[in-house]
C-alpha positions as CSV (number, residue, x, y, z in Angstrom):
1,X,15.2,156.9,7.3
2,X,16.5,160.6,7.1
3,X,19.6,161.9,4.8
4,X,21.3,164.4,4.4
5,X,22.8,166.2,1.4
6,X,25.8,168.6,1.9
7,X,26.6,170.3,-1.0
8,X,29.6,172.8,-1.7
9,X,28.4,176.4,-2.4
10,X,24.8,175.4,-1.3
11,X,22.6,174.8,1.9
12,X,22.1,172.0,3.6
13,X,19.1,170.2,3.3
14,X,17.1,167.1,4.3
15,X,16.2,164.0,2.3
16,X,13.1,161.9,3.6
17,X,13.2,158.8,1.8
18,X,10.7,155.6,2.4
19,X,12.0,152.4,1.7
20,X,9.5,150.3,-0.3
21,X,8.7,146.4,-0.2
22,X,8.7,146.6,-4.1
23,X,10.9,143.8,-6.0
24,X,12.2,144.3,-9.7
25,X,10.2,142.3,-12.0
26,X,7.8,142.6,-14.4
27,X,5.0,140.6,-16.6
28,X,6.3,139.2,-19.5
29,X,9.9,137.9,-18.4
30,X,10.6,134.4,-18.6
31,X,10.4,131.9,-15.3
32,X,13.8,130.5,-13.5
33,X,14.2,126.8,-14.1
34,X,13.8,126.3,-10.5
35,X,10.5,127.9,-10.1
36,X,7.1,126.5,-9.7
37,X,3.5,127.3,-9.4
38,X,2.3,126.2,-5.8
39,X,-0.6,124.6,-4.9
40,X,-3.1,126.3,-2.8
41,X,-6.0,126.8,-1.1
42,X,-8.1,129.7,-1.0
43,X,-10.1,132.0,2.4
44,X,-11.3,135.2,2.2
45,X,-12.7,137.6,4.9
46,X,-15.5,137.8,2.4
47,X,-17.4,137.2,-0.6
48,X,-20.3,138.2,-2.8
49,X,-23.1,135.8,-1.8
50,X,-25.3,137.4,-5.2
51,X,-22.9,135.8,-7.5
52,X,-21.4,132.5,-5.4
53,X,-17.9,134.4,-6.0
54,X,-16.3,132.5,-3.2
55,X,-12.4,132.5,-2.8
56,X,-12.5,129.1,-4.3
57,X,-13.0,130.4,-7.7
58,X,-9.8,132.6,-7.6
59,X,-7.8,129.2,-7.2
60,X,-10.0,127.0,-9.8
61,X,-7.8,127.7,-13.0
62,X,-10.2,129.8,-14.7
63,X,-10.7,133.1,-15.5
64,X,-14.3,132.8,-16.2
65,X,-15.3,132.9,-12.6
66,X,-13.7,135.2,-9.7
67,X,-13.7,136.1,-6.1
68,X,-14.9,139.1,-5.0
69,X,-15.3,141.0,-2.0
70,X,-16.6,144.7,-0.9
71,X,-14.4,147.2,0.9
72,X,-11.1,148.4,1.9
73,X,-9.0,146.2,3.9
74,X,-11.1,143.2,2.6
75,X,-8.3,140.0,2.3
76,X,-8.1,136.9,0.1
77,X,-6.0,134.2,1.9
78,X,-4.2,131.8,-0.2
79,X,-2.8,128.6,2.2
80,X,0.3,126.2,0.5
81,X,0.0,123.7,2.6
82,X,3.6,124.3,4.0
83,X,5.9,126.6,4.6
84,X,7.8,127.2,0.3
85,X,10.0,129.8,-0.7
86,X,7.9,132.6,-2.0
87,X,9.1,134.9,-4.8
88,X,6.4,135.6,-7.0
89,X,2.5,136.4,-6.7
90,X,0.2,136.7,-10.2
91,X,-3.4,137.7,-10.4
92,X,-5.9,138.1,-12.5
93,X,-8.7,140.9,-12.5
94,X,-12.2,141.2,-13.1
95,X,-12.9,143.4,-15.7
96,X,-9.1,144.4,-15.1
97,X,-8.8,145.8,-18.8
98,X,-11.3,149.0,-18.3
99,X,-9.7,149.9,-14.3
100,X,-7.5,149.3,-11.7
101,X,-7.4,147.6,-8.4
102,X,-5.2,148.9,-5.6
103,X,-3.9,146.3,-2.9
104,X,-1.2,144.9,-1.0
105,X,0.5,141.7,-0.8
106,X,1.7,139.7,2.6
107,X,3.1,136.8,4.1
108,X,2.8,134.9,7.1
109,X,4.6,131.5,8.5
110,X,1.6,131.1,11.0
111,X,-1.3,132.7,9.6
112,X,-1.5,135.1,12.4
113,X,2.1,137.5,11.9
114,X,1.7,139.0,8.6
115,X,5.0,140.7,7.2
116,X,4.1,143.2,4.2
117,X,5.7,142.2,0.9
118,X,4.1,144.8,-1.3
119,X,2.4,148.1,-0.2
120,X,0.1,150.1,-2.6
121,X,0.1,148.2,-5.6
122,X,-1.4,149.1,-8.7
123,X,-2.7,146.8,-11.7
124,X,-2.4,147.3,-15.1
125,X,-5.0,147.8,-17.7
126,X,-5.6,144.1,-19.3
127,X,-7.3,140.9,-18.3
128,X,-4.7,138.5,-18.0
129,X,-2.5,136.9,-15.1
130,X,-0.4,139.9,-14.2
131,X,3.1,138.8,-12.1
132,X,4.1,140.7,-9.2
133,X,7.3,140.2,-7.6
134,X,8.1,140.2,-3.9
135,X,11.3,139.4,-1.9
136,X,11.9,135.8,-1.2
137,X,10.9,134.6,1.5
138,X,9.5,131.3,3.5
139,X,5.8,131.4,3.3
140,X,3.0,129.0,4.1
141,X,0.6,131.7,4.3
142,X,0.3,134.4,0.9
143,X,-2.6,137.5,1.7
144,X,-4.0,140.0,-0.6
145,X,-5.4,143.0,1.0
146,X,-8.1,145.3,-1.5
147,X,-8.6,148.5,-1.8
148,X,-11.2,148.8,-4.1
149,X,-10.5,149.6,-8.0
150,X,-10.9,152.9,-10.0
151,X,-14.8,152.4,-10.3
152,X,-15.8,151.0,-7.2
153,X,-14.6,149.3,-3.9
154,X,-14.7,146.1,-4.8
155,X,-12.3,143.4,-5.4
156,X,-12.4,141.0,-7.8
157,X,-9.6,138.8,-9.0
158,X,-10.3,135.9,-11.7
159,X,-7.7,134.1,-10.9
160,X,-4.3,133.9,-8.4
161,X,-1.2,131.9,-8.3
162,X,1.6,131.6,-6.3
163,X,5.2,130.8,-7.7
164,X,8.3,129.9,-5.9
165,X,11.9,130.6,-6.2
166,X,14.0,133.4,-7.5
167,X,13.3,135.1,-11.0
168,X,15.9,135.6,-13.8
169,X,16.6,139.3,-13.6
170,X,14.8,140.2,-10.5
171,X,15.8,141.1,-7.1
172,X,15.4,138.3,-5.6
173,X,19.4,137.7,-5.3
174,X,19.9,141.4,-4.8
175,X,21.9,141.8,-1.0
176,X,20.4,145.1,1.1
177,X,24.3,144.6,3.3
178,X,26.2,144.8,0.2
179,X,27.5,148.2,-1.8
180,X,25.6,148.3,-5.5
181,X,28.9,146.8,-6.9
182,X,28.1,143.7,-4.8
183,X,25.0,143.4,-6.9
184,X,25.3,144.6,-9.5
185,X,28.2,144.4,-12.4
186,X,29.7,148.3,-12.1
187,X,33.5,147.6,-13.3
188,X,32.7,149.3,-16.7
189,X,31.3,152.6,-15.6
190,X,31.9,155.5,-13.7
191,X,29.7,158.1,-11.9
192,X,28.7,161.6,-11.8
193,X,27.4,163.4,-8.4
194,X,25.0,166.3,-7.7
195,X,28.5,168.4,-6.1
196,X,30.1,167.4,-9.9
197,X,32.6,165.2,-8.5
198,X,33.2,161.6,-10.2
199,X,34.2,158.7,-8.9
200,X,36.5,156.1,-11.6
201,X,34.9,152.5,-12.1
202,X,37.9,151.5,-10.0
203,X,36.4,152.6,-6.8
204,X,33.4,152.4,-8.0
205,X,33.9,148.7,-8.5
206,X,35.4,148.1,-5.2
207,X,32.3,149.5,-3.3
208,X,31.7,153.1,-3.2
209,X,28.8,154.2,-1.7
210,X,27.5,158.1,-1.2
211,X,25.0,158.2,1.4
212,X,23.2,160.5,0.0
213,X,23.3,160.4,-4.0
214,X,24.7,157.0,-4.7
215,X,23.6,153.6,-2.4
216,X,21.7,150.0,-1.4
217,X,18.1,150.0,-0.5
218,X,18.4,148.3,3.1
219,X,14.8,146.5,2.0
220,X,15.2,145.7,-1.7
221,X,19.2,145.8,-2.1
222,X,18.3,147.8,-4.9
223,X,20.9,150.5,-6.7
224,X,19.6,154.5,-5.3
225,X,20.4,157.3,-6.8
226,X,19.4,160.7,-5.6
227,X,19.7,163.8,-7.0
228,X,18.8,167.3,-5.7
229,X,17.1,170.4,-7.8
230,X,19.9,172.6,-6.3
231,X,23.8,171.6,-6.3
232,X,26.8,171.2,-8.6
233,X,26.7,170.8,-12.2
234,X,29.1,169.5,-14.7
235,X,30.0,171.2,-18.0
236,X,27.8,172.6,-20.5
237,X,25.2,171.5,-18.4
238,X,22.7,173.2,-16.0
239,X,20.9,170.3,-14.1
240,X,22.5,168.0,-11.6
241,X,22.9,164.2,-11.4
242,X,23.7,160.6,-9.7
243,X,24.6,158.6,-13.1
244,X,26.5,156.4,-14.7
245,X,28.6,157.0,-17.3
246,X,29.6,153.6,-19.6
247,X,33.6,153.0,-19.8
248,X,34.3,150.2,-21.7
249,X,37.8,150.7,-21.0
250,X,38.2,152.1,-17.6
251,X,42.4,151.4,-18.0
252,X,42.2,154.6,-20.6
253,X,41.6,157.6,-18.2
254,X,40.3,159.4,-20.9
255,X,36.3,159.7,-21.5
256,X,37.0,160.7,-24.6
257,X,38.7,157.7,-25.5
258,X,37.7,155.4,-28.7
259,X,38.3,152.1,-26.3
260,X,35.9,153.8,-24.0
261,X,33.3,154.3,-26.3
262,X,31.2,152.2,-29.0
263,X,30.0,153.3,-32.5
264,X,27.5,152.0,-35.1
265,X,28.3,149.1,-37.2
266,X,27.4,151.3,-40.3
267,X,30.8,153.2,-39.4
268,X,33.7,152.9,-40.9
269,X,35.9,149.7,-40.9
270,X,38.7,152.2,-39.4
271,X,36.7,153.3,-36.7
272,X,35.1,150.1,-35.9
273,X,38.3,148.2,-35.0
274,X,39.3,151.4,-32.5
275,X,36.2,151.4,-31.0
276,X,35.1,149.7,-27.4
277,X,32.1,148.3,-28.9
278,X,30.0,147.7,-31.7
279,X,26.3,149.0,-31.3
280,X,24.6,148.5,-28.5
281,X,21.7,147.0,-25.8
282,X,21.0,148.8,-22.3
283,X,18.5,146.8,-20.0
284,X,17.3,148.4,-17.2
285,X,14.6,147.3,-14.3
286,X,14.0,150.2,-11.6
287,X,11.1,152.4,-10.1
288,X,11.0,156.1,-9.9
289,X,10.6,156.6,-6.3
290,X,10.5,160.2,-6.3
291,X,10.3,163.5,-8.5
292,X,10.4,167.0,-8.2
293,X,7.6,168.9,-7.0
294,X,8.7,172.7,-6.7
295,X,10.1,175.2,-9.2
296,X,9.7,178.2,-11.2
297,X,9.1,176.4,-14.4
298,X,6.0,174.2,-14.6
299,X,7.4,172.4,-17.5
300,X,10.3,171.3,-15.6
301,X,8.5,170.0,-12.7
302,X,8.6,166.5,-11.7
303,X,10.8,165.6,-15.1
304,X,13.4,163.1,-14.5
305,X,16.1,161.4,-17.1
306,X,16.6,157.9,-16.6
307,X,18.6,156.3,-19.8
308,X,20.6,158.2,-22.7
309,X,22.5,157.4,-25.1
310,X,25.5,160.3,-25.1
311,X,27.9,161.2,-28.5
312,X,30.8,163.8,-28.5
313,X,28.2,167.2,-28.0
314,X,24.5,165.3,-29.0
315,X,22.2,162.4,-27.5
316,X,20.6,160.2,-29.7
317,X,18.5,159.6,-26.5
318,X,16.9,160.9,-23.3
319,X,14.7,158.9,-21.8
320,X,12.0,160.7,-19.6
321,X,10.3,159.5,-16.5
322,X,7.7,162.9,-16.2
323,X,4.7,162.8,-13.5
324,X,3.2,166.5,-12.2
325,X,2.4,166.5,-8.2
326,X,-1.8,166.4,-9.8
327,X,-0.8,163.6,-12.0
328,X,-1.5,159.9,-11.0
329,X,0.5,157.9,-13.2
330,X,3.8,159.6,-15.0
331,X,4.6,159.8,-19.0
332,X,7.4,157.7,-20.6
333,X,8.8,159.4,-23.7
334,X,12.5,160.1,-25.6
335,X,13.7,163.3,-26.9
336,X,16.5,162.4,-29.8
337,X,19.2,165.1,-30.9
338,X,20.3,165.2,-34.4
339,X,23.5,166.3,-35.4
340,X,22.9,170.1,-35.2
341,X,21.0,169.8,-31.5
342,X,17.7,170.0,-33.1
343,X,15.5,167.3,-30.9
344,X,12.6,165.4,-31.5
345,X,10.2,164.3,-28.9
346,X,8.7,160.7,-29.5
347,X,5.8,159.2,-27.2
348,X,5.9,155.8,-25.8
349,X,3.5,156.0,-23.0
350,X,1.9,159.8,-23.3
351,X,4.8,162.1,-24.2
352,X,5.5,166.0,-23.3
353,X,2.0,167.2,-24.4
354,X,0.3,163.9,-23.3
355,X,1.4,164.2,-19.5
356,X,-1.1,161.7,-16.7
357,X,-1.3,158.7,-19.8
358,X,-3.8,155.9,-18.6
359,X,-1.2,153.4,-19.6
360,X,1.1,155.6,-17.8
361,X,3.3,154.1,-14.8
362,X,3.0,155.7,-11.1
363,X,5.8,156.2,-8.8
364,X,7.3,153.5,-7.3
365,X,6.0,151.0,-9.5
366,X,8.7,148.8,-10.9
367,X,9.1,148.9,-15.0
368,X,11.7,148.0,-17.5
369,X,13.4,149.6,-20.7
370,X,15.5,148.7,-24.0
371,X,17.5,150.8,-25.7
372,X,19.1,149.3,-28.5
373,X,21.0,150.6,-31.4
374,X,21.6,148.2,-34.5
375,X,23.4,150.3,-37.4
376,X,21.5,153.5,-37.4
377,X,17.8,151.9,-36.0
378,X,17.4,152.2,-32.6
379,X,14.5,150.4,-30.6
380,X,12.8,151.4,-27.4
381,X,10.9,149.3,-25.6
382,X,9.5,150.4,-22.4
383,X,7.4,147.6,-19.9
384,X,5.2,148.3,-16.8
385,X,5.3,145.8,-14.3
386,X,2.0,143.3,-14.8
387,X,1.6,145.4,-18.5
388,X,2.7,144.7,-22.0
389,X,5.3,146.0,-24.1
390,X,5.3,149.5,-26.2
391,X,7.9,149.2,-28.7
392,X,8.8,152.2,-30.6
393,X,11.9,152.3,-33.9
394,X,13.5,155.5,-34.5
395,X,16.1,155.9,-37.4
396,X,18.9,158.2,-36.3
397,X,20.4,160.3,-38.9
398,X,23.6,159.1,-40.6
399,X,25.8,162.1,-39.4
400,X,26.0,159.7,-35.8
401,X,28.1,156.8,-38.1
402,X,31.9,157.6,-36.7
403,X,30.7,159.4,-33.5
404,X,31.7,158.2,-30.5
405,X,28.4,156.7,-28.5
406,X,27.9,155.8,-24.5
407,X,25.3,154.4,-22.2
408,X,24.3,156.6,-19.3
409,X,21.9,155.5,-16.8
410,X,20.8,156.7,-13.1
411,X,19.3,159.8,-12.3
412,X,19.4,163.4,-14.4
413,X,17.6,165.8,-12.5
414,X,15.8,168.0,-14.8
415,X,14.6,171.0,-13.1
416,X,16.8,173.2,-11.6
417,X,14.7,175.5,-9.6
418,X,13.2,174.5,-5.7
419,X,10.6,176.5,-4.3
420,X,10.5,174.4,-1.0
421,X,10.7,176.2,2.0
422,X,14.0,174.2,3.1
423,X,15.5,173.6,-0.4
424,X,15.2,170.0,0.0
425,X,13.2,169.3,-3.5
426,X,14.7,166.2,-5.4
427,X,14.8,163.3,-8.0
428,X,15.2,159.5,-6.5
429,X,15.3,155.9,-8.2
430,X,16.4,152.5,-7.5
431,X,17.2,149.8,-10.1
432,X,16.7,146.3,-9.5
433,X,18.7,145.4,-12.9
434,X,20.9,146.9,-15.0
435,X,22.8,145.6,-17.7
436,X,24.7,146.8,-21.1
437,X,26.0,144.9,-24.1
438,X,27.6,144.9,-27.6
439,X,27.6,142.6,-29.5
């Protein structure tokens, strides 16, 4: 699919972008009422005759024997019996906690036409049942392709299940014909563009779409944003972005607003009962599709924004998505401001200096944040799809009791420069949830 950006005061450029058979969910998040673990029966194109690892002991219940098979392209077949709704696939690695097997996941009403669920799929670093996601669909038929792990070209899963339904908080219900306010709950924010221009929750509530910067994955139904290294900024800043902006009451035009914002419950009574909120929870499911690759700063390269927390002139939060074009898997770390613009960098996955973590996430693999503020402790929790959580408290200084706080979330491009030869360098993202609360 090819788009186009057209930006004011800048040249046009192209946008290449992929979709991806990737669903929203991740390993850890609890099952629908409605779902079930299938039944099934287990083929393979082949097996390791030294060790009797035949498919059969993928499906057995244990995780002391395993399947394995040599090569790329070589297929574990798991058969329901009938044709069930398919939502969910977990497996189990060999030796999964010191590498990392690369594979696809597909489905098939006839065992013959194979539709492809998942493409390029990474595991995490642990031993356990890892779940990946997949968008529903009527399957008899359920097919993992290898490709090998990190120390060899073998593939070797433990154990495999399949699970029907739709998950709580995944994609599974997410529409690829609707606008993202048809999935997704957008009457309490507003957005900023990469030409500066913002559009009020009111229209963004009744199903704007940019088709560039601001849109539905036709695959996933997903939420896009996109955001170029050269366009528009807004004030005081020097970077563009497609992001929300958190208006708790969109009826006040002002941004500025006390309805529109929240504040810490160790604030004042006075400025408590003004307030639109009292501290605060952002959820968020997505994948970083895309980062820069180009620029004149190599710091700045391939650095991406995607969650703050936002006061009157400071940010108690950026979170960072950061992967370099040599990197395999990117970094997940906060900078926090305090009240004289001084900020800290704290790590949660590798961090600024600690750049291609091992426990890192690659692009395009779905993953999941918290940010939560309770008085003046804010959590962050940050979980890879099939991984566990990282957890990480920071206490913001007092000086943020009786400031003004917002959510932002989306995409905020953080490198400014493009050395591509046709100026078409850029940020992407989709979201498969997104929610924001206080309580």
């Amino acid at each position: 699919m090819k788009r186009r950006f057209a930006l004011s005061k800048k040249m046009a450029f192209c946008l290449i972008s992929a979709a991806m058979l990737l669903a929203g969910l991740f390993e850890g998040q609890s099952v629908a009422a409605n779902e079930s673990k299938y039944p099934a029966s287990a083929s393979a194109s082949s097996y390791d005759t030294r060790c009797a690892c035949d498919a059969s002991k993928a499906v057995d219940g244990s995780l002391s024997t395993r399947w394995s098979g040599e090569g790329d392209g070589t297929w574990l077949r798991l058969d329901l019996g009938s044709a069930q709704p398919v939502s969910l696939v977990k497996i189990a690695f060999y030796n999964g906690d010191t590498r990392t097997f690369t594979f696809d996941i597909q489905t098939s009403s006839d065992g013959s036409n194979w539709l492809q669920a998942r493409n390029a799929v990474t595991s995490a670093h642990n031993n356990q049942l890892q779940s990946f996601s997949i968008p529903v669909a009527e399957a008899r038929y359920v097919r993992i392709v290898g490709y090998g792990n990190t120390s060899n070209d073998w593939n070797s899963y433990t154990e495999v299940e399949i699970w029907g339904g739709t998950t709580d908080g995944g994609s599974g219900n997410l529409d690829p014909a609707k606008p993202p306010s048809g999935n997704f709950d957008l009457t309490k924010w507003k957005i900023t563009l990469p030409d500066a221009s913002e559009i009020p929750a009111s229209a963004l509530a009744g199903g704007y779409e940019h088709p560039d910067w601001f849109y539905t994955d036709p695959v996933t139904g997903g939420m896009v944003f996109t955001s170029p290294n050269i366009g528009e900024t807004t004030t005081y800043s020097t970077y563009t972005r497609s992001e929300l902006r958190e208006m708790l009451n969109p009826s006040m035009n002002s941004a500025s607003s006390w309805a529109n914002n929240w504040v810490t419950s160790t604030s004042s009574p006075s400025i408590k009962s003004h307030a639109g909120g009292v501290d605060g929870t952002m959820n968020a499911t997505l994948r970083v599709d895309r980062v820069s690759v180009s620029g004149n700063e190599a710091d700045k390269i391939g650095r991406v924004v995607v969650g703050q927390i936002h006061g009157p002139s400071t940010e108690p939060i950026r979170l960072y998505y950061h992967k370099r074009p040599s990197d395999s898997r990117g970094a997940v770390y906060f900078g926090t401001d305090d009240l004289d613009n001084n900020n800290t960098w704290v790590n949660i996955l590798g961090g600024p200096n600690q750049l291609n973590p091992v426990n890192g996430i690659a692009l395009s693999q779905t993953w999941s944040y918290e940010i939560k503020v309770t008085g003046l402790l804010m959590t962050v929790k940050v979980i890879p799809e099939g991984g566990s959580a990282t957890t990480v408290n920071h206490t913001l200084p007092s000086g943020y009791n009786d400031k003004y706080l917002y959510f932002k979330t989306g995409v905020y491009n953080q490198n400014k420069s493009d050395t591509t030869s046709d100026q078409s360098d850029h940020v992407k993202a989709t979201f498969f949830s997104l929610t924001h609360m206080h309580p």
